[in-house]
C-alpha positions in Angstrom: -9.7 23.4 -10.2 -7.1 20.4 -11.3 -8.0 18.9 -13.9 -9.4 15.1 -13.2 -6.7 13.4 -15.9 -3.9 16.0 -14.4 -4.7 14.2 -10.6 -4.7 10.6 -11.7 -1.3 10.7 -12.8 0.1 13.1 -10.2 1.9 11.3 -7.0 3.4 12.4 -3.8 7.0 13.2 -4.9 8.7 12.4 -1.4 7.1 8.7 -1.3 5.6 8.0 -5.0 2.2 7.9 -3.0 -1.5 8.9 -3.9 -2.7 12.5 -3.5 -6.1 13.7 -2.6 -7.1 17.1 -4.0 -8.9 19.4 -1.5 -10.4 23.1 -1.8 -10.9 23.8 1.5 -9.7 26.0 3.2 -7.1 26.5 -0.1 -6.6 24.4 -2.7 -4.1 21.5 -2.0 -3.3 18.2 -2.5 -2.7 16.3 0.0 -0.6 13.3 1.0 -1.8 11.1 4.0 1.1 8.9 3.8 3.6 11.8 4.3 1.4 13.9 5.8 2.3 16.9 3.4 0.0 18.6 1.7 1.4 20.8 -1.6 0.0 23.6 -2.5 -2.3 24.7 -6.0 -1.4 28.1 -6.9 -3.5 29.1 -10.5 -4.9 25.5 -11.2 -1.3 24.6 -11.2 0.1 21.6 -8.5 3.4 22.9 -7.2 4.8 19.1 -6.5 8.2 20.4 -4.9 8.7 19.0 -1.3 9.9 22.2 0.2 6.8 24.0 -0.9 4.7 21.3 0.9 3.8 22.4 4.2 3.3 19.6 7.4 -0.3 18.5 7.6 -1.4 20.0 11.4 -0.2 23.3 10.3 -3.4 24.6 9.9 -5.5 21.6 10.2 
């Protein structure tokens, strides 16, 4: 799990936007704006935009 403090600071690196944090079906935080969603990988965010995946990959 991400830390609360760790996700109030964190933003979308492509547009500087908010993230939501989701643990279902992985765990991922997720940018409506961009619709990218990064992946959490050991309670770690990994904020780089060509680990991101598209949002309606899987969803």
């Amino acid at each position: 799990m991400v830390d609360e403090r760790l996700l109030s600071i964190l933003a979308c690196p492509r547009c500087k936007g908010e993230l939501e944090y989701i643990t279902a079906p992985s765990e991922e935080l997720l940018c409506r704006s961009c619709a990218l969603a990064y992946p959490v990988r050991d309670d770690i965010p990994v904020m780089l935009i060509e680990e991101a995946r598209t949002l309606g990959e899987r969803d």
